[in-house]
C-alpha positions in Angstrom: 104.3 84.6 83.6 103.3 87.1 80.8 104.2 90.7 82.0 103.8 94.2 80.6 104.4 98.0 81.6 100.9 98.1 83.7 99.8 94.2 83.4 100.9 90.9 84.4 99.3 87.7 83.8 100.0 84.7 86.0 97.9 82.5 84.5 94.3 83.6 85.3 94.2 87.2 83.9 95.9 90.0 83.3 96.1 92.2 86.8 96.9 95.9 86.8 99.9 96.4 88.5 98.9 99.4 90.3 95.5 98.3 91.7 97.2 94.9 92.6 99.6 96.9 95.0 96.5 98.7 96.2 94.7 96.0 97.2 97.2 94.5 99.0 97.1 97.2 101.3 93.6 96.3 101.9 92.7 93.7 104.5 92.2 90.1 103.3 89.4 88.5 103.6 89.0 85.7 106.9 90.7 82.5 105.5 88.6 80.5 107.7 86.1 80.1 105.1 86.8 78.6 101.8 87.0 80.8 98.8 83.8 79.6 97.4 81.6 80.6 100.4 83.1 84.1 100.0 82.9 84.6 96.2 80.2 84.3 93.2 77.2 83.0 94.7 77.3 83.0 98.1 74.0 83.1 100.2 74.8 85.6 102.8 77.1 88.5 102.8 78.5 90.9 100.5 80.1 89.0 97.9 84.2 89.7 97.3 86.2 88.4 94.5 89.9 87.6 95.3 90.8 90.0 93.1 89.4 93.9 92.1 92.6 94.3 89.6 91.6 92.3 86.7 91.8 94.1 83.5 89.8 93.7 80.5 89.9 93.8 76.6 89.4 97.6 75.4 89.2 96.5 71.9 87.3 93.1 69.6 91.3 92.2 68.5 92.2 91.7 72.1 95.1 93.8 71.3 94.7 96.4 74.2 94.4 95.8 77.7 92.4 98.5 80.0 91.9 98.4 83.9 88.0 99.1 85.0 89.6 100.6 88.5 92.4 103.4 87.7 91.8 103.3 83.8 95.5 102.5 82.7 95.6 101.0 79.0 98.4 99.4 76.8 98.6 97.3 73.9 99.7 93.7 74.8 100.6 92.7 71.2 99.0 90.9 68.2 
């Protein structure tokens, strides 16, 4: 696990700390269904991704990090 001030990586992205905590708060989705009925392309309903804290590249060197939701930034070396 990769970790910074504002961003850890787990293995699938790098995740705002912040907006992870937030959205833990929020209520999870049924777990009835699997994941693949409730994501991406999915026929009925409003679609939901696992995860609203991904961050992405705020630069073409992939040097800084910046989260779409609360706008936090860092460089994550290089």
């Amino acid at each position: 696990m990769s970790e910074t001030r504002h961003f850890v990586n787990e293995g699938f992205g790098w995740e705002c700390k912040r907006c992870r905590a937030a959205g833990a708060d929020e209520e999870a989705p049924p777990a009835a269904l699997p994941r693949f009925f409730r994501e991406g392309e999915a026929e009925a309903g409003a679609q939901r991704l696992s995860t609203h804290a991904l961050a992405r590249w705020a630069d073409g060197s992939r040097t800084t990090l910046r989260c779409p939701g609360c706008g936090a930034e860092e460089g994550v070396g290089g």
